[in-house]
C-alpha positions in Angstrom: 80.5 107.5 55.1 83.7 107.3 56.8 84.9 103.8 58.0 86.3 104.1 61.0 89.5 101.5 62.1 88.8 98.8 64.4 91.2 97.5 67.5 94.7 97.0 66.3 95.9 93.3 66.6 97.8 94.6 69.1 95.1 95.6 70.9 93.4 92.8 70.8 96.4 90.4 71.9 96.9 93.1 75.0 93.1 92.1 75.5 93.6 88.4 75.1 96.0 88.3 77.5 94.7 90.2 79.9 92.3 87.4 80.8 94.8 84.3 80.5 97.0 82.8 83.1 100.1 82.5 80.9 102.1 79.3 81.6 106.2 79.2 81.1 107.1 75.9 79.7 107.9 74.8 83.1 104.8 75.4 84.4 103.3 73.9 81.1 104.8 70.8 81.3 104.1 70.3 85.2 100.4 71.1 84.1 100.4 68.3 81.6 101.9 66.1 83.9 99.0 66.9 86.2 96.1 66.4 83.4 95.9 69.5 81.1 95.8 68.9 77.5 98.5 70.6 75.4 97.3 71.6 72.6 99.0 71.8 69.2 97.7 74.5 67.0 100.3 74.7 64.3 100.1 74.1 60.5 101.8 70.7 59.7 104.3 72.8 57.8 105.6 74.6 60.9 105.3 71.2 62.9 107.2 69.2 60.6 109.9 72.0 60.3 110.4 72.9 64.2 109.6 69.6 65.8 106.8 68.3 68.0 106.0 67.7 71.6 105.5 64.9 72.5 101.8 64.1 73.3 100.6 67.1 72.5 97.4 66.8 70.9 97.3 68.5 67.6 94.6 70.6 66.7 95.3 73.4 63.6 93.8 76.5 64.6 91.1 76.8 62.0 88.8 73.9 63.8 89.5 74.4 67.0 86.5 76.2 68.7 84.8 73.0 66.6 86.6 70.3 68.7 86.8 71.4 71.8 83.2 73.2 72.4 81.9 70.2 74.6 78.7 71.4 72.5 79.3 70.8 68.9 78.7 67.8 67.0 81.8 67.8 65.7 84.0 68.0 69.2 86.9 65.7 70.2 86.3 62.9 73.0 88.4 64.9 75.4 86.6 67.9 74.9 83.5 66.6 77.4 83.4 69.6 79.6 83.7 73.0 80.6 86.7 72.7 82.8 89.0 70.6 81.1 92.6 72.2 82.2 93.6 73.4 78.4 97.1 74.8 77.5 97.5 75.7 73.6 100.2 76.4 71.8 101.6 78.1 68.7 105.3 78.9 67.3 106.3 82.2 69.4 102.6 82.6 71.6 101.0 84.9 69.8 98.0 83.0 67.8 97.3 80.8 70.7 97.0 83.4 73.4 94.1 84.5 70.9 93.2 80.9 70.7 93.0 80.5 74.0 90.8 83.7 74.4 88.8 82.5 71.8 88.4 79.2 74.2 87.7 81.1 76.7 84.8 82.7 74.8 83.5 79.4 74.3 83.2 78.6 78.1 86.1 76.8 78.7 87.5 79.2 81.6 90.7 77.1 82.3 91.9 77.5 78.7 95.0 79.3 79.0 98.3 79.7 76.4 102.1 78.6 76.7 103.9 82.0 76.8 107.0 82.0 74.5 105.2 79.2 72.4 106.9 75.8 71.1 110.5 78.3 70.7 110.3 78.9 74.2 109.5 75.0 75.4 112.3 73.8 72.9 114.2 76.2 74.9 113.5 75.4 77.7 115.0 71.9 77.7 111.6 69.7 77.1 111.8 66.6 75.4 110.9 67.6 71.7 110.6 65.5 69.0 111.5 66.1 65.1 110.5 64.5 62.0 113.5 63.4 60.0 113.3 64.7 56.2 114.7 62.8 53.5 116.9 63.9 51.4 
């Protein structure tokens, strides 16, 4: 028996995309400012060495279909309902435009990603914050 390859992950981000609204940081940020929860989905690690933004609410990738399915017993408050405005983001945009897809999956059809990722906000000019390491 032969096993045939599956979808290439770049195939699958092409497909992921293909059924978000991107957001630019600008239009991020405005979206926040008008109720959409930013979404954090980085590993501390990667947090604590690039920075934060501020009021982003921080949910690692590996429980986040958990938290936000209005559904599951193990959801946060926020996550009440199918059309809560949701904007998540990774390093570059790459995991969370599958996050978001994955969202999307789930129900939650305004779940979208922030193209370019926290590098592109940072970027951008939005207020960051950073974590001072001692030395």
């Amino acid at each position: 028996m032969t096993v045939q390859p599956g979808k290439s992950i770049d195939a699958i981000l092409d497909e992921a995309r293909a059924r978000l609204r991107r957001l630019d940081p600008d239009q991020a940020r405005l979206a926040a400012a008008e109720g959409a929860v930013l979404v954090d989905i980085r590993p501390a690690a990667q947090r604590a060495a690039e920075g934060e933004i501020p009021g982003a609410l921080i949910v690692e990738r590996n429980v986040l279909e958990w938290r936000f399915d209005p559904r599951s017993d193990a959801r946060l408050a926020v996550a009440d309902r199918f059309d809560l405005p949701i904007v998540v983001f990774c390093s570059e945009g790459y995991t969370s435009s599958l996050a978001a897809a994955a969202l999307q999956d789930l129900g939650l059809h305004l779940a979208t990603d922030l193209a370019g990722g926290f590098q592109a906000w940072k970027a951008a000019g939005h207020p960051v914050t950073v974590t001072a390491v001692a030395a």
